[in-house]
N, C-alpha and C positions, 0 to 999 in steps of 0.2 A: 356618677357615671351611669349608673343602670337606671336610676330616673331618666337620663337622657336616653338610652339606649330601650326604654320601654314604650316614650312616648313618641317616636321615630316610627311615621307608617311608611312599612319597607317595599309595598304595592304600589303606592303611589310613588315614592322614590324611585324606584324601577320603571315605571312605566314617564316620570317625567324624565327621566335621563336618554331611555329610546328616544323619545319626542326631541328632546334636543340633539342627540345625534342624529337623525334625520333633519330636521331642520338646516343642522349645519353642515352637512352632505349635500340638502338641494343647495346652501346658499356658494360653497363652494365649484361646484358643478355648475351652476346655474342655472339648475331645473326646478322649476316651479311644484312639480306635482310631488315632489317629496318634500320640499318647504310646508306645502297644501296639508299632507299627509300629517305630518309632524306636528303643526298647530293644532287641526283635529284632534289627534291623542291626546295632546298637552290637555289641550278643553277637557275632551271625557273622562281623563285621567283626575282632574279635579275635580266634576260633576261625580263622578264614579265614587272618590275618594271622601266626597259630603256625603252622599247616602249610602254610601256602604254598598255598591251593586256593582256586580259582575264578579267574575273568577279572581279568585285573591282575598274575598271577603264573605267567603261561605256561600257564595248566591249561584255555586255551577247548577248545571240542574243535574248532576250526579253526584252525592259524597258518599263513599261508602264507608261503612259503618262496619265496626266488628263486633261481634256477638257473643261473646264468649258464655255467659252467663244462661245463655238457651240450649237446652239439652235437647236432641231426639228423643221426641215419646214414642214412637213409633218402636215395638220390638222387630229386633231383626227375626226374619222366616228363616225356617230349616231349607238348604238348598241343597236340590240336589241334583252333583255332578256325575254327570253320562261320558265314559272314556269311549273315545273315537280308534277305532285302530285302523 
């Protein structure tokens, strides 16, 4: 079970289930541009899924990082506080 539950990409699974619930919302409705919509994803969602590109697969253009291992070199200055009356 966790062989199967490893080799499961949960991105693309996500993202071809959207694409089918829209599909089957334009086909029910019988609106075209969410059908349109919905085949789109399907596609990029497998092209995505072969190269590994877009959000889901490390490629945001933002991950942040935690740092823990980097100290401030920097000494902190003596400050000095002035009471306001």
């Amino acid at each position: 079970m966790r062989k199967l539950l490893s080799k499961i990409d949960y991105t693309l699974t996500f993202r071809l289930l959207l694409s089918i619930a829209m599909c089957y919302t334009g086909y029910i409705q019988n609106y075209y541009m969410s059908g349109i919509f919905g085949l789109f994803l399907a596609i990029y969602a497998i092209i995505a899924a072969k190269y590994k590109i877009g959000c889901g697969y490390n490629g945001c253009t933002y991950t942040p990082t935690y740092k823990s291992k980097e100290v401030l070199v920097e000494d902190v200055k003596h400050i000095d506080f002035t009471e306001i009356k």
